[in-house]
C-alpha positions as CSV (number, residue, x, y, z in Angstrom):
1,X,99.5,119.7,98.6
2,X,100.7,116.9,100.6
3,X,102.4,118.0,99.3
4,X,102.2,117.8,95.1
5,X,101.8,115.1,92.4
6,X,103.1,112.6,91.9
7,X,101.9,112.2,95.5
8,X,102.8,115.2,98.2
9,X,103.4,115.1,101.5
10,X,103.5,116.4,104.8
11,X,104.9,118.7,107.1
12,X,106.5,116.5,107.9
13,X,107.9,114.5,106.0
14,X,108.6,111.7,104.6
15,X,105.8,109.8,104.9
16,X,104.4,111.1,101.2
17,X,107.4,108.9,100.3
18,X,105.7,105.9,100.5
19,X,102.8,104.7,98.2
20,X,99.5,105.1,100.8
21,X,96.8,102.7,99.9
22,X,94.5,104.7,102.3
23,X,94.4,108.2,102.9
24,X,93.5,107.6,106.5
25,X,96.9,105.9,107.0
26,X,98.8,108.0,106.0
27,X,96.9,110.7,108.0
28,X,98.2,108.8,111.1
29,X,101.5,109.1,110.6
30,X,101.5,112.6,109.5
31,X,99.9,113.4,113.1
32,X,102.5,110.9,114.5
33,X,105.3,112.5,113.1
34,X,104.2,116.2,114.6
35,X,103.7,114.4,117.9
36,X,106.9,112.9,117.9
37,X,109.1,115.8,116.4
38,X,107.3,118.4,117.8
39,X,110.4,119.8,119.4
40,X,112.6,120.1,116.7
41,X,109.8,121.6,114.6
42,X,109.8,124.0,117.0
43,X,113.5,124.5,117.0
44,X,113.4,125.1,113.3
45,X,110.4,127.6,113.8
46,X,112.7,129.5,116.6
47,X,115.9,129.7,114.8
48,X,114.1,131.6,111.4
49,X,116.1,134.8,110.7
50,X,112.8,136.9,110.6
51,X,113.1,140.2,110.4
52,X,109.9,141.1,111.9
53,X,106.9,139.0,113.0
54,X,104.9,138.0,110.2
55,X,101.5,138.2,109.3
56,X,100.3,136.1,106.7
57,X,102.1,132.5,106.6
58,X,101.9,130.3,103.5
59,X,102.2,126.7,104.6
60,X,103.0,124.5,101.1
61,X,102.3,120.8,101.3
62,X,101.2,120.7,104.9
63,X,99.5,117.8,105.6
64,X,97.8,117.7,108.8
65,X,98.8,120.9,109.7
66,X,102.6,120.3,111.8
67,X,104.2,123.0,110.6
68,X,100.9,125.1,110.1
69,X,100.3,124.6,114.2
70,X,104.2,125.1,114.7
71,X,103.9,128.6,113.1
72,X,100.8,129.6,114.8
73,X,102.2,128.6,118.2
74,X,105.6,130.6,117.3
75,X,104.1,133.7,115.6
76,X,100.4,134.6,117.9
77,X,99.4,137.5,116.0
78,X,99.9,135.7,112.1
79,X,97.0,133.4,110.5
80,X,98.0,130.5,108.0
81,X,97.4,129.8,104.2
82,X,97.5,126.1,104.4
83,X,98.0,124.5,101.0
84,X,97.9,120.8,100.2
85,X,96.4,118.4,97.5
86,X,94.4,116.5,99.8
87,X,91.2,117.0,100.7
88,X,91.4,114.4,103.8
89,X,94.6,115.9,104.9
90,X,92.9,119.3,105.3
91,X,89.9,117.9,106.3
92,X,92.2,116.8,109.7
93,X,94.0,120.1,109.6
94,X,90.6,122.0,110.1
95,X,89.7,119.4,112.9
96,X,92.7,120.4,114.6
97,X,92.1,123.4,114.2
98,X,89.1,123.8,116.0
99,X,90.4,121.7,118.8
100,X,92.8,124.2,119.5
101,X,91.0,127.0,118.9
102,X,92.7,128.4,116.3
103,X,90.5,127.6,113.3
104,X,89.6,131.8,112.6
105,X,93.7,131.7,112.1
106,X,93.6,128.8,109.8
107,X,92.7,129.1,105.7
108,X,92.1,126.0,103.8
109,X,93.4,125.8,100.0
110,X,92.8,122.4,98.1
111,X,95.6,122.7,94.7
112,X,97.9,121.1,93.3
113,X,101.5,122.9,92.9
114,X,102.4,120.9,90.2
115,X,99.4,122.9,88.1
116,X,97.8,126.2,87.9
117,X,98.6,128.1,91.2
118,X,95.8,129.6,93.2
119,X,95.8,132.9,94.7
120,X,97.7,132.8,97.6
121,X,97.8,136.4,98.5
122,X,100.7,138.6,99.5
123,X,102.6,136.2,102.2
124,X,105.3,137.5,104.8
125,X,106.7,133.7,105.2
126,X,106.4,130.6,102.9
127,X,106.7,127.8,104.9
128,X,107.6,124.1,102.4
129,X,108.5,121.2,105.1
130,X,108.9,118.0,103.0
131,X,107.4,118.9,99.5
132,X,109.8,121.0,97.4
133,X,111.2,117.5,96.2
134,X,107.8,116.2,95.2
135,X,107.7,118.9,92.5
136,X,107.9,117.9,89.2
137,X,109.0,121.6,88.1
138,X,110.7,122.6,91.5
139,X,112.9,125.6,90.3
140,X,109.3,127.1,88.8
141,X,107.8,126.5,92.2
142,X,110.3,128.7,93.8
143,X,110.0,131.3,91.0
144,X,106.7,131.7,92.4
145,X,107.0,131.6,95.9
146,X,109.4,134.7,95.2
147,X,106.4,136.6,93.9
148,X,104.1,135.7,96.6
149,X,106.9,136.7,98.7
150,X,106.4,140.2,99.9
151,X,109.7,142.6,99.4
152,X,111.9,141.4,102.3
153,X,109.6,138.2,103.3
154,X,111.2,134.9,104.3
155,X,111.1,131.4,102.7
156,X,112.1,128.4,104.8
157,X,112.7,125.0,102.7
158,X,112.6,122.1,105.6
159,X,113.4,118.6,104.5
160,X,114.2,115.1,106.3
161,X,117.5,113.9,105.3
162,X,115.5,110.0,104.5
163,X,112.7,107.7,106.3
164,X,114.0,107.6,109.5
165,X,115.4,104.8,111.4
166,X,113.7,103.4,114.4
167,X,115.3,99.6,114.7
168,X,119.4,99.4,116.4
169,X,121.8,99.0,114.0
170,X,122.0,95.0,114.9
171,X,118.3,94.7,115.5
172,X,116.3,93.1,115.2
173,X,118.5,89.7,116.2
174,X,116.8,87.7,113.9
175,X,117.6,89.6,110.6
176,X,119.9,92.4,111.5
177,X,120.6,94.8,109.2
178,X,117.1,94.7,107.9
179,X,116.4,98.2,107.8
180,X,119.6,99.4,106.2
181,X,118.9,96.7,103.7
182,X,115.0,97.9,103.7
183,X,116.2,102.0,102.9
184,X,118.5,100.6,100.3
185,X,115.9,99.2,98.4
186,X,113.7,102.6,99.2
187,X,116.9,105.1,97.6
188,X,116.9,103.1,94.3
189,X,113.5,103.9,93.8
190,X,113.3,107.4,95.0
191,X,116.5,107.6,92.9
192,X,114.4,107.1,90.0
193,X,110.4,108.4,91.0
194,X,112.1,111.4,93.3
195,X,114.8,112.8,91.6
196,X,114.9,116.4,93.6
197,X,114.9,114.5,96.8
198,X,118.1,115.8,98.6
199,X,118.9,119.1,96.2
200,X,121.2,121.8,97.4
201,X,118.5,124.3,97.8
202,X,120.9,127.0,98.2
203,X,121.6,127.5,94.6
204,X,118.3,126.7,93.1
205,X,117.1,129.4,96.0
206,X,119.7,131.9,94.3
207,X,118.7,131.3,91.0
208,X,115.1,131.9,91.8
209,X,116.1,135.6,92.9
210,X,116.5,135.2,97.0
211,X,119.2,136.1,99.1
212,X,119.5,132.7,101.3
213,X,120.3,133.7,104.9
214,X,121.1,130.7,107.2
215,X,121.3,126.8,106.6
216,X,121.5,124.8,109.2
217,X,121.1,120.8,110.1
218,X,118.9,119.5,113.0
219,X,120.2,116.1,113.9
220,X,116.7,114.1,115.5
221,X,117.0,111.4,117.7
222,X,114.1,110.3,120.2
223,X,114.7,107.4,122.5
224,X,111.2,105.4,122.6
225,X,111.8,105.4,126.6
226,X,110.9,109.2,126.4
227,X,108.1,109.5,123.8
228,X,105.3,106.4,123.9
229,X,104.8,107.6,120.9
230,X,107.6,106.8,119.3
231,X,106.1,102.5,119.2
232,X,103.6,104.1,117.0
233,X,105.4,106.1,115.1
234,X,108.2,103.0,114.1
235,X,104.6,100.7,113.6
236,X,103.3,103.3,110.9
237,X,106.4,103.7,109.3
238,X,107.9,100.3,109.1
239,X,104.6,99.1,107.5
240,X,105.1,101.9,104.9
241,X,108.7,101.0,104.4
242,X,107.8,97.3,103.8
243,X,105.4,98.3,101.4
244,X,107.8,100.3,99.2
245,X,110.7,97.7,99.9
246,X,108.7,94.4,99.6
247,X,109.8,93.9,95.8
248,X,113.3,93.9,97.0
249,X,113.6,91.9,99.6
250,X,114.3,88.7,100.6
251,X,111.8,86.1,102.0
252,X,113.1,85.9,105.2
253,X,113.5,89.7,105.5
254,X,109.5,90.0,105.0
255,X,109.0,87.6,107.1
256,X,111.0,89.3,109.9
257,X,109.0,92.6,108.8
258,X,106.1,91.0,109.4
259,X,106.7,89.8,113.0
260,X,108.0,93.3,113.6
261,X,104.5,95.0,112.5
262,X,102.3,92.3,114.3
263,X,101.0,94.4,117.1
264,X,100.0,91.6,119.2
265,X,102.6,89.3,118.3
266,X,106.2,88.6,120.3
267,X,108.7,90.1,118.4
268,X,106.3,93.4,117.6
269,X,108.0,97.0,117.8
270,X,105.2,98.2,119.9
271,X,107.5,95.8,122.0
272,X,110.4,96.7,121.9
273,X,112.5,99.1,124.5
274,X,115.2,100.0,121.9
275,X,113.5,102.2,119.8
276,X,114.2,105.2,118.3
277,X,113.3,108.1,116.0
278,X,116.9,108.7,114.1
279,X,117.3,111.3,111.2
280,X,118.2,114.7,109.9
281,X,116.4,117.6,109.3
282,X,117.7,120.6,107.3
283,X,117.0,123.6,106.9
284,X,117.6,126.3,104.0
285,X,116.3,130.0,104.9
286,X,115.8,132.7,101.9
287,X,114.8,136.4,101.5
288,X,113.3,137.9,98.7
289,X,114.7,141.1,98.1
């Protein structure tokens, strides 16, 4: 599910935050975000208090496949139930798959977690980067992930702490501030369309049954200098934040936007040497009994 109605999201995160007018789109910065925060996915894979190697993964929500490579790379002997609720987001994944060679490793599962849940099979590790706070029903989500859980199997809930920042705090110098005043706008409405977005998992985990293990907080920051992806990346997502945002802002703040997502124009990000990928990522990890 890219994770789930209203609209899901990815691995990675936060870009099923933002109303996508094309699936391709937001396919991009799905695959931009694993390319840029590949590392700290694979922290988070590394520090998972497994008990043993797993065998069968469960990957909820996951987009073009970041976390769903992640795991592959981290555990070589377990294949993947990948589970999203778009079709052009697995359509990538399986592409991907195949590039790599890992597409005999890989299964596809078109649903909606918001509905009727498909058979999933007995799962050593549910992986849910991003999409536990798309739920409508999130506590009945987890409810079931304990019984696809087997006895002693692990559940990791991974979320980004917000859209991450890309501009300086004083950039850009002809509207500074502009993104803080740009996220503003963006928690007011997740404040009202998202309302599980930032839930203390813990409990709700506990309630559902598990024994939570670990939590933990990644802090992400990549300097633009060291990832040329990163221009990209800040392109993608600015245009996304704009889009949510533009309702709330102020002419000359658009206009600024708009000079910022020119690619061929002066003041463009794809520009700029002071970007950077800033944000959180945290990490809840539960047994089932």
């Amino acid at each position: 599910m890219n994770h789930t109605s209203p609209h899901a999201a990815h691995h990675g995160a936060h870009a099923a935050d933002q109303p996508t007018s094309d699936a391709h789109g937001q396919a991009e910065i799905l695959d931009l975000d694993a390319e840029v925060l590949a590392e700290h996915i694979a922290a988070v894979t590394a520090w998972l208090p497994v008990e043993r190697a797993p065998r069968h993964i469960v990957d909820l929500g996951c987009g073009t496949g970041a976390g769903t490579f992640a795991l592959l790379a981290r555990f070589p002997e377990a294949w993947v139930t990948a589970v999203d609720t778009s079709e052009s987001h697995l359509r990538r994944l399986r592409e991907k798959a195949a590039e790599l060679g890992v597409a005999d490793r890989v299964r596809l599962v078109l649903a909606d977690l918001d509905g009727d849940w498909p058979e999933l099979g007995r799962a050593d590790l549910v992986w849910a980067s991003a999409s536990m706070h798309h739920l409508a029903d999130p506590d009945r989500a987890l409810r079931t992930v304990h019984d696809v859980l087997a006895p002693g199997g692990l559940f990791a809930v991974v979320e980004l702490a917000g859209f991450p920042r890309f501009l300086p705090a004083d950039g850009p110098k002809e509207r500074p501030g502009l993104e803080e005043r740009c996220h503003a706008a963006l928690a007011h409405r997740h404040a009202e369309h998202l309302p599980h977005r930032g839930a203390d998992w813990g409990p709700k985990l506990a309630a559902a049954g598990f024994t939570v293990e670990g939590e933990r907080t990644i802090t992400v920051h990549v300097e633009g200098a060291r990832n040329e992806a990163v221009g990209r990346y800040a392109l993608s997502g600015l245009a996304r934040l704009r889009e949510s945002a533009a309702h709330a802002l102020a002419a000359e703040d658009l206009a600024a936007l708009d000079g910022l997502l020119d690619p061929g124009g002066p003041l463009s990000v794809l520009r700029r040497g002071d970007l950077a990928v800033r944000t959180e990522r945290t990490v809840c990890a539960a047994r089932r009994g």
